[in-house]
C-alpha positions, 0 to 999 in steps of 0.5 A: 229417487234412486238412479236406475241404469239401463244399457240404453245410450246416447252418442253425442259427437264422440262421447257415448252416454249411459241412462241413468234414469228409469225411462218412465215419466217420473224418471224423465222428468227427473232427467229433464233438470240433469245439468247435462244436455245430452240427458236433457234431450233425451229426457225431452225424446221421451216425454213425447210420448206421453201426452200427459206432460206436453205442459212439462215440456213446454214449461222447460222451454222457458229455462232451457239454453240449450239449442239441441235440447230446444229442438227436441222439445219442440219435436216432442210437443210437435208429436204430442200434437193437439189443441193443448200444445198449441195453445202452450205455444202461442206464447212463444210468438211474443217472446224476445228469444227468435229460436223460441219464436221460430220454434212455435211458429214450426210447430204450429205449422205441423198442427193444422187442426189445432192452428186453424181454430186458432187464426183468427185470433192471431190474425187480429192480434193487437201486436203487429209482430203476433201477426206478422207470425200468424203470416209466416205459419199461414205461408206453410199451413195446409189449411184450405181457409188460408187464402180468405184470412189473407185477403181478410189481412189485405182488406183490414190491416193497415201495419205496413209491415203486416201488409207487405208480408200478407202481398207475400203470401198472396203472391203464394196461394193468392187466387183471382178474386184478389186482384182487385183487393190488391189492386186497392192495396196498391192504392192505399200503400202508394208510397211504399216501394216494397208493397209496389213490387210485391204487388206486381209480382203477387198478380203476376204469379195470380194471372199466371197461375204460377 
């Protein structure tokens, strides 16, 4: 494909860039593979707007180095929206990479009506970690089920790490039909300092209505 150049650029630090890409999703597909990341991000600015290649975005994740380049393809994929995207990024919850991880988790944060659905699934994954990352999006989601799968966590899981996160999140929107599942909570995890404390401090919070 021939370079197309527009009078379009990109300031990156002091060095301004010109497009030499059409600005369509062909040419910034092309652009998404330019050795340099500040095309790559453009590239990756551009593609949000075609829903078409959420897939495309997503898939340049599992090679991009590139921290900025990283974030706007998350910003894309977070824009696009929708069921496909989140199902792209539920992936990334296993990965070894934190910022890919991370950067799932906030999108999944911004997606409500796609996560939601979603929940259940991730709550009672076999990986602890899965849902310990299921936890972290419930602590942001806007979702009004979110206080009845964090009691479901509290009633069934028996991860003390899962645990102790879940306390956490009922510390934040726990109501006071909890309190006597924390209560039992408390029982079963007698040896366990944190999940004392954060007990103390999740009925605290619940009593208040702090």
């Amino acid at each position: 494909m021939g370079f197309v150049k527009s009078q379009s650029q990109d300031v990156v630090g002091s060095t301004t860039h010109e497009r030499e890409y059409a600005r369509d999703p062909a040419g910034c597909l092309e652009q998404l593979r330019d050795p340099d990341p500040a095309r790559r991000r453009w590239a990756a600015r551009d593609l949000g707007e075609y829903p078409e290649h959420a897939r495309d975005l997503a898939d340049a994740l599992a090679h991009e180095e590139d921290p900025t380049v990283r974030q706007a393809i998350f910003d894309s994929l977070a824009r696009i929206g929708g069921d496909e995207v989140a199902e792209l990024l539920l992936p990334l919850l296993r990965s070894e990479d934190a910022q890919l991880r991370n950067g799932a988790v906030e999108v999944l944060t911004e997606l409500p009506d796609a996560t939601g659905p979603r929940m259940e699934q991730l709550l009672h994954d076999p990986d602890p970690d899965v849902r310990i990352f299921a936890l972290d999006i419930l602590r942001v989601l806007p979702h009004p089920k979110s206080p009845d799968w964090i009691a479901k966590i509290l009633a069934e899981d028996d991860h003390v790490n899962v645990i102790a996160v879940a306390v956490d999140r009922a510390a934040d929107v726990g109501t006071p039909a909890m309190v006597e599942l924390l209560e039992e909570v408390g029982q079963r995890f007698a040896d366990e300092p944190y999940i004392q404390f954060a007990i103390r401090t999740a009925l605290e919070r619940i009593a208040t209505g702090a």
